[in-house]
VOGU-3710 file (C-alpha; in Angstrom, 3 decimals, decimal comma):
1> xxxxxxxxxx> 0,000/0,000/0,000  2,811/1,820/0,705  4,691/1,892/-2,574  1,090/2,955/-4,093  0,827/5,792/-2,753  4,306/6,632/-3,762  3,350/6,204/-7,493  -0,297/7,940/-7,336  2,025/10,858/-5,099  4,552/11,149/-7,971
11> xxxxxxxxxx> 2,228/11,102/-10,734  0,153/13,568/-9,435  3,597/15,382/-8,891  4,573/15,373/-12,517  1,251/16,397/-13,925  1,403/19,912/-11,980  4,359/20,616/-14,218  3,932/22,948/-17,518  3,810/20,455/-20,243  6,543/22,440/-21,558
21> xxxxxxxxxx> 8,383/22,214/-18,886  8,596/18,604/-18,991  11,574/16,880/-20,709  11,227/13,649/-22,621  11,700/10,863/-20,525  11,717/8,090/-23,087  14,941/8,758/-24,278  18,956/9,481/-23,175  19,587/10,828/-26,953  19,740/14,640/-26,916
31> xxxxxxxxxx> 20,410/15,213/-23,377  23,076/16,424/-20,757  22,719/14,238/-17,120  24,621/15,304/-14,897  25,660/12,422/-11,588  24,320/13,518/-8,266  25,969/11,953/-5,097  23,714/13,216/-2,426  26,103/11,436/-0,308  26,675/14,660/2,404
41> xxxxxxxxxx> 25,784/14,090/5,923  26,079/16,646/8,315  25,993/15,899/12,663  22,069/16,492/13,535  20,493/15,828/10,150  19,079/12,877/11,149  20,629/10,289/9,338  22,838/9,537/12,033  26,320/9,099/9,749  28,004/12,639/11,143
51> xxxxxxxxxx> 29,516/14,673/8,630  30,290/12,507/5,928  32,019/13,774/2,732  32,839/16,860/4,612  35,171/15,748/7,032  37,706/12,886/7,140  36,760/11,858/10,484  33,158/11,853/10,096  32,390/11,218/13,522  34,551/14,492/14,827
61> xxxxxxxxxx> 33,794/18,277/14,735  34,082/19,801/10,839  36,244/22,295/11,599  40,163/22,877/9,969  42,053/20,176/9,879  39,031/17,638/9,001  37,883/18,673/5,777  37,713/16,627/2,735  36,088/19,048/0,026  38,077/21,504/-2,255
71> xxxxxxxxxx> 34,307/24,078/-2,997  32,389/25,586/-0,794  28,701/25,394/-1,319  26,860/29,005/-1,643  23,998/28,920/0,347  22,495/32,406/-0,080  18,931/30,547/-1,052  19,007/27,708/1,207  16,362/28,003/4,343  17,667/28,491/7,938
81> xxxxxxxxxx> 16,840/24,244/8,359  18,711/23,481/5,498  21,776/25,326/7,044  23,954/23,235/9,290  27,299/25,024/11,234  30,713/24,025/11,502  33,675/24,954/12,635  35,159/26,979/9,737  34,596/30,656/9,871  34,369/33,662/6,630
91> xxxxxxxxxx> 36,446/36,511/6,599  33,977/38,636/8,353  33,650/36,376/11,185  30,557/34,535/9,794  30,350/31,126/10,920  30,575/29,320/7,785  27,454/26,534/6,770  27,012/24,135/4,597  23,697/21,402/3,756  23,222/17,644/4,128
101> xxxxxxxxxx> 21,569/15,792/1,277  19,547/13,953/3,298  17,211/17,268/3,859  14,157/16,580/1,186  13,747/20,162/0,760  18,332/20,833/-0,442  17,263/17,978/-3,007  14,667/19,488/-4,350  16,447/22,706/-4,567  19,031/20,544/-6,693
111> xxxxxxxxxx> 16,336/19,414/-9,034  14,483/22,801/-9,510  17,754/24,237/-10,584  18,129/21,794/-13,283  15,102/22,765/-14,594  15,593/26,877/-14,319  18,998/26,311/-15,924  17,991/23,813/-18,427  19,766/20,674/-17,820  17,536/17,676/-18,197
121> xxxxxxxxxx> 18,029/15,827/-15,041  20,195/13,220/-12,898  21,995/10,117/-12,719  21,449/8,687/-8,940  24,700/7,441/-7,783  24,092/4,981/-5,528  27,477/3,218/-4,143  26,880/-0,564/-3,479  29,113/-0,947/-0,816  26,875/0,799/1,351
131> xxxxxxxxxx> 23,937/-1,337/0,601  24,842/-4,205/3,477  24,740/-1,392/6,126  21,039/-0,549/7,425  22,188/3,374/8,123  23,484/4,117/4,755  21,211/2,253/2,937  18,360/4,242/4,850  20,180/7,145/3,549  20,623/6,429/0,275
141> xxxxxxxxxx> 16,902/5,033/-0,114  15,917/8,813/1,468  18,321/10,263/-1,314  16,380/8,424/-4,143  13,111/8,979/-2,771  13,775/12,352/-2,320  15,255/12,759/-5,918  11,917/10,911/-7,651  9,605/13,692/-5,905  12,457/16,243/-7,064
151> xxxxxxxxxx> 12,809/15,114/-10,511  8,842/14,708/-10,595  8,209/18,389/-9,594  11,051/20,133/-11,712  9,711/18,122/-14,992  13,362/16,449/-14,908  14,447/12,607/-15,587  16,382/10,463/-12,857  18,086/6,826/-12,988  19,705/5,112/-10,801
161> xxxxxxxxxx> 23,792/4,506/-10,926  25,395/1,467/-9,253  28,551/2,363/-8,439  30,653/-0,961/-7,982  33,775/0,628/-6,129  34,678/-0,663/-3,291  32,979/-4,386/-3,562  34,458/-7,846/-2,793  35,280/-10,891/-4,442  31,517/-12,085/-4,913
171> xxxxxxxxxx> 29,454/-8,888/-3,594  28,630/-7,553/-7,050  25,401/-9,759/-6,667  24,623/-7,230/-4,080  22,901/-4,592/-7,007  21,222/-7,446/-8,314  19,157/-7,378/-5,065  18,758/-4,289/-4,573  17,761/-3,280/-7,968  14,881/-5,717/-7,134
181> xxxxxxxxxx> 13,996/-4,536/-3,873  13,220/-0,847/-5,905  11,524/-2,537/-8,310  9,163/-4,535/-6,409  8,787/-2,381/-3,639  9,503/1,015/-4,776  8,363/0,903/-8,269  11,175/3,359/-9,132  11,263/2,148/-12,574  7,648/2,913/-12,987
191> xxxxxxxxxx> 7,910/6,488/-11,737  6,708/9,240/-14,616  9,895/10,839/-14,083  12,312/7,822/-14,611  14,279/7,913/-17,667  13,869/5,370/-20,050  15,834/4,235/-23,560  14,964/2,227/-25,969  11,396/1,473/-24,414  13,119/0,004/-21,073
201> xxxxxxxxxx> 14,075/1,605/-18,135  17,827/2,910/-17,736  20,297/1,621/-14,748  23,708/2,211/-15,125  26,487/0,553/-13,325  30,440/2,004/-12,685  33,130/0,560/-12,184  33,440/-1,750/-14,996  37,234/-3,201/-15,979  39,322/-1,064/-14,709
211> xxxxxxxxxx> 42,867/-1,984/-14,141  43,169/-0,569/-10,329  43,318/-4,301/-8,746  39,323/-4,329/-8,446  38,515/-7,215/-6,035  35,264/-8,132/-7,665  35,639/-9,794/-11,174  34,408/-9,677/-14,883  32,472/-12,658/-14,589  30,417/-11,494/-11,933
221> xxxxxxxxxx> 29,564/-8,434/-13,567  28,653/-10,296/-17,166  26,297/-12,039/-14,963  24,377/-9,094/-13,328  24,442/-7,293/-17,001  23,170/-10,427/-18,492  20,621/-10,791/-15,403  19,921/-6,603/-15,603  18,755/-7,053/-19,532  16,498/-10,426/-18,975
231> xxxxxxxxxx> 14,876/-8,009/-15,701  13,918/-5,745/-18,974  16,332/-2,831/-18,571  18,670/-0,817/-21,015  21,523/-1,183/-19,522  24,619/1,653/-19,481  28,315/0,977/-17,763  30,709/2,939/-16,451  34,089/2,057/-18,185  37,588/3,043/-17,826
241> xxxxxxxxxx> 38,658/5,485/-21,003  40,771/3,056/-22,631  38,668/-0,151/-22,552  38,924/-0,424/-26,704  42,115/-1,027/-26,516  42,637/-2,352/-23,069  45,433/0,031/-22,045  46,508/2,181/-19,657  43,420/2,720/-16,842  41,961/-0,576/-18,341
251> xxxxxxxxxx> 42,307/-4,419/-17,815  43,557/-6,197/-20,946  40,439/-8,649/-21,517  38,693/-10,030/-24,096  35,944/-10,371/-21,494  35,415/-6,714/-20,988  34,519/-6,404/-24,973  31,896/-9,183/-24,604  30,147/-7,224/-21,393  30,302/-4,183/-23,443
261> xxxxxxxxxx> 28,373/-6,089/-26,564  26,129/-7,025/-23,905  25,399/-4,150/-22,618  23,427/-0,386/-24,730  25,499/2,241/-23,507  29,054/2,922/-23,058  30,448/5,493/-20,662  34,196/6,025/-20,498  35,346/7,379/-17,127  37,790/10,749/-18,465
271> xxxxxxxxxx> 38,112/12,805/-15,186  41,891/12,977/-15,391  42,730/11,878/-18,406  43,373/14,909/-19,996  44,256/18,637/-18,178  44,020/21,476/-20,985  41,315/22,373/-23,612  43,682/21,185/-26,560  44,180/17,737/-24,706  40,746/17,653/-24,034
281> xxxxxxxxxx> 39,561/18,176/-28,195  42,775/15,798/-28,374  41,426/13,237/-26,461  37,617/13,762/-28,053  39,224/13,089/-31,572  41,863/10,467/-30,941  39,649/8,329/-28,228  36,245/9,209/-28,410  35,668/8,939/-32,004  37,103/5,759/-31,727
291> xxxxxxxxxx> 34,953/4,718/-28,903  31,776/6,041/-31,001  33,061/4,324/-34,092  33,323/1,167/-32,416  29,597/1,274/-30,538  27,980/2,423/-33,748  29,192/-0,793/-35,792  27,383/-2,563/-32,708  24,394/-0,699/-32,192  25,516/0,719/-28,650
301> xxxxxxxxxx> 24,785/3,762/-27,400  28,192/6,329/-26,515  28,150/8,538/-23,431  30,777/10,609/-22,712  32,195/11,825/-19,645  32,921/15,850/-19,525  33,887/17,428/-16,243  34,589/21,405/-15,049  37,700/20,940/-12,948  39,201/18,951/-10,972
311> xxxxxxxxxx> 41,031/19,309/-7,635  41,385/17,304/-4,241  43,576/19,324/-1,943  41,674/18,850/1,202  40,912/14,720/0,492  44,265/13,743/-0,243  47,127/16,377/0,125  47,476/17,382/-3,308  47,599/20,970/-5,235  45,020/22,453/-5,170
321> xxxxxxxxxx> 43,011/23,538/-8,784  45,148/20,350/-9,878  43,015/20,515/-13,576  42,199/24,335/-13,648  38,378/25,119/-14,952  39,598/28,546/-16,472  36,650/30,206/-15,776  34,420/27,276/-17,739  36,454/27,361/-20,978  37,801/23,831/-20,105
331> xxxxxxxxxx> 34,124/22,823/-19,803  33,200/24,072/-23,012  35,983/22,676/-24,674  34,417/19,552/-23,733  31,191/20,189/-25,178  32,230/21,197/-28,080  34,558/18,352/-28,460  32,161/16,105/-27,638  29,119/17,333/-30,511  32,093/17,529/-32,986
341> xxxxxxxxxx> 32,571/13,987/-32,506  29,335/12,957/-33,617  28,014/12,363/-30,061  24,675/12,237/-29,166  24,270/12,633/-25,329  26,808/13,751/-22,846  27,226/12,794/-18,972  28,437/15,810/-17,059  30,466/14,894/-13,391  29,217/16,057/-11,053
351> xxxxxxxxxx> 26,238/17,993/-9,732  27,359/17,992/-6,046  31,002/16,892/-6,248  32,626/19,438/-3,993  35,144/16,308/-2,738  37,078/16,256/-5,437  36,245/20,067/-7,345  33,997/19,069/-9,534  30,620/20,522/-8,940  29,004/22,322/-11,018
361> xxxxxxxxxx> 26,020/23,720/-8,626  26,365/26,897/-6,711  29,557/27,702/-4,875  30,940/30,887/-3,275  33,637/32,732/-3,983  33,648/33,875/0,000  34,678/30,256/1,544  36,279/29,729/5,075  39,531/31,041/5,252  42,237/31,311/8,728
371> xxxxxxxxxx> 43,379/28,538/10,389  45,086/26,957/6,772  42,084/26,689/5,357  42,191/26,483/1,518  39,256/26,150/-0,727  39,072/27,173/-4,390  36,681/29,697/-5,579  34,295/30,052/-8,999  36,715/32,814/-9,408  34,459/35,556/-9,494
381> xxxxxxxxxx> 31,959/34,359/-11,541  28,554/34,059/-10,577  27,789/31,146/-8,613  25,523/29,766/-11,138  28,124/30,150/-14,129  27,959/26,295/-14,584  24,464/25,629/-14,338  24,266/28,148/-17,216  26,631/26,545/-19,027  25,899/23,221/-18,804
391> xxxxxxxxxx> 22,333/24,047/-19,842  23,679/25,375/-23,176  25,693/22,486/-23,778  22,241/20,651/-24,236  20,972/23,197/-26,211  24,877/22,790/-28,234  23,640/18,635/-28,191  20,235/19,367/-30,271  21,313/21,959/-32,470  19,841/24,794/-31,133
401> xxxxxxxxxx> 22,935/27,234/-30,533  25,936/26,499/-32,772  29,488/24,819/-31,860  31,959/27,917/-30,746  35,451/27,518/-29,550  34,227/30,020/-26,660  30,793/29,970/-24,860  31,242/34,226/-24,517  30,805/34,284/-28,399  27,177/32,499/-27,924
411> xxx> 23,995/35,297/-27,234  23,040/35,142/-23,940  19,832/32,528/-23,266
//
């Protein structure tokens, strides 16, 4: 009765949105997802799992010296109980704030900026790792739920992502029941708002063949793609950049090609793999085209990877700003790169990545500073500069700006 009134709830959730309003949820062709973690906790939000992704030591004060994230979030429109304190301070004294994702109304903040700023909705991430513990998988089941009603009222789509990292010898059967457990007793894949492809509902899973000494093996995931397309679902995985050729951040294994020819869409992981816009239109020509070529002659889908930035100072003791955004022109390099290859849809990381400097939400360019504090800032742009220009990379996708080498020359939306 339960997961009833879940569906009638949704449904009557997506028809209060302007038709117009409304992207098409029957297909990933012609749009720009972007990943959304929605894995911060903060002490007090309920979920009981401390500060988690802001702090190294979860279960300690967030304060300097237990930080893991490289951007501060800008919270100028987030309510008073969507604001939790820390330790950090501004340079005006202001104790600095930041939200937990487990707060229903921060998600569907998230999702209602997608739609203002065009960009057609979210890949779930949900890490199965987590899924053995009850707390986190209470959080990540809020997450979702909170992310179908978002994606329902902001006329966006939404999928879930199975992120494999992390996972055993043996444990990658672990999405297989879970994945039925929505199913059955959410009917996530039945939501209004769920994105479908090719007349079947999408679930992607990560972490696919990569050459970092994975515990869990190829085998195991041919079986749960194999088991994930008889369960009626278009399938999409999360590969390593050089799985054609089985090189460099991927295993050399003739078994990877035959889960890929299993499988509808291929998404090479890229966040790294090139630093510069000329590497990046490098890499889009040399690799991707490739990669396209090569799913094209087997009727599979290509999803490409683009990302802002990159930087993880505060996680692991890097430089900071390791892959510079230059004020969004590495972005747009991307983009463009990506349509000039003959793509079709594009994956953007992340939404909500402030871990590792790749959000693309609102951040400030007024974080905590004192006590060594270093964060990096949109530098001076507005805080929504990415949300802008993600939402005209879709519009770059269909056709309905054309491909620049800089996003300044475009007319502004």
């Amino acid at each position: 009765m339960r997961s009833l009134v879940v569906i009638v709830f949704c449904f009557c959730l997506a028809t209060q949105v302007p038709a117009q309003n409304v992207v098409d949820r029957t297909t990933l062709t012609g749009k720009v997802m972007c990943g959304y973690q929605g894995w911060f906790n903060c002490e007090g939000d309920g979920a009981n799992l401390g500060w988690t992704h802001w702090a190294k030591r979860r279960d300690q004060p967030f304060k300097p010296g237990n930080v893991t994230v490289d951007l501060w979030p800008d919270l100028t429109e987030y309510a008073a109980e969507e604001r939790f304190a820390t330790g950090f301070k501004h340079a005006d004294g202001r104790v600095a704030e930041v939200f937990s994702s487990a707060n229903r109304d921060t998600v569907m903040r998230h999702f209602q900026w997608m739609q203002e700023y065009g960009i057609d909705g979210a890949f779930v991430q949900r890490f199965a790792n987590g899924l053995s513990n009850p707390t986190s998988l209470r959080h990540k089941n809020s997450v979702l739920s909170h992310s179908r009603e978002g994606a329902n009222r902001a006329g966006r789509a939404f999928a879930v992502m199975y992120d494999l990292s992390g996972l055993r010898a043996g444990e990658v059967s672990r999405v297989r029941a879970d994945w039925t457990r929505l199913r059955s007793e959410m009917k996530i894949a039945d939501d209004p708002a769920y994105l479908h492809h090719d007349h079947h509902p999408v679930v992607a899973v990560w972490g696919i063949g990569f050459s970092d000494d994975r515990d869990y093996s190829l085998a195991e995931c041919l079986d749960l793609v194999k088991w994930l397309k008889s369960d009626g679902c278009t399938v999409m995985l999360g590969v390593p950049s050089f799985w054609r050729e089985g090189k460099r951040d991927a295993v050399s294994d003739a078994l990877l090609h035959t889960i890929l020819e299993s499988a509808d869409i291929v998404s090479p992981w890229s966040i790294g793999r090139y630093r510069t816009p000329s590497e990046a239109r490098r890499h889009a020509a040399t690799v991707w085209s490739g990669d396209r070529q090569w799913c094209d002659a087997r009727q599979i889908d290509f999803l490409p990877v683009v990302f802002p930035g990159f930087s993880w100072h505060n996680l692991t003791g890097e430089k900071l700003d390791a892959i510079p955004r230059l004020k969004g022109q590495f972005l747009w390099s991307q983009l463009t790169a990506a349509k000039r290859a003959g793509c079709e849809m594009i994956y953007v990381a992340m939404f909500d990545e402030v871990d590792e400097g790749t959000a693309i939400f609102k951040c400030t360019n007024d974080p905590p500073v004192g006590n060594g504090a270093r964060f990096l800032t949109y530098e001076g742009l507005p805080s929504d500069h990415y949300l802008k220009l993600v939402g005209r990379g879709g519009k770059l996708l269909r056709d309905e700006i054309p491909v620049t080498e800089t996003f300044e020359s475009l007319p502004n939306p």
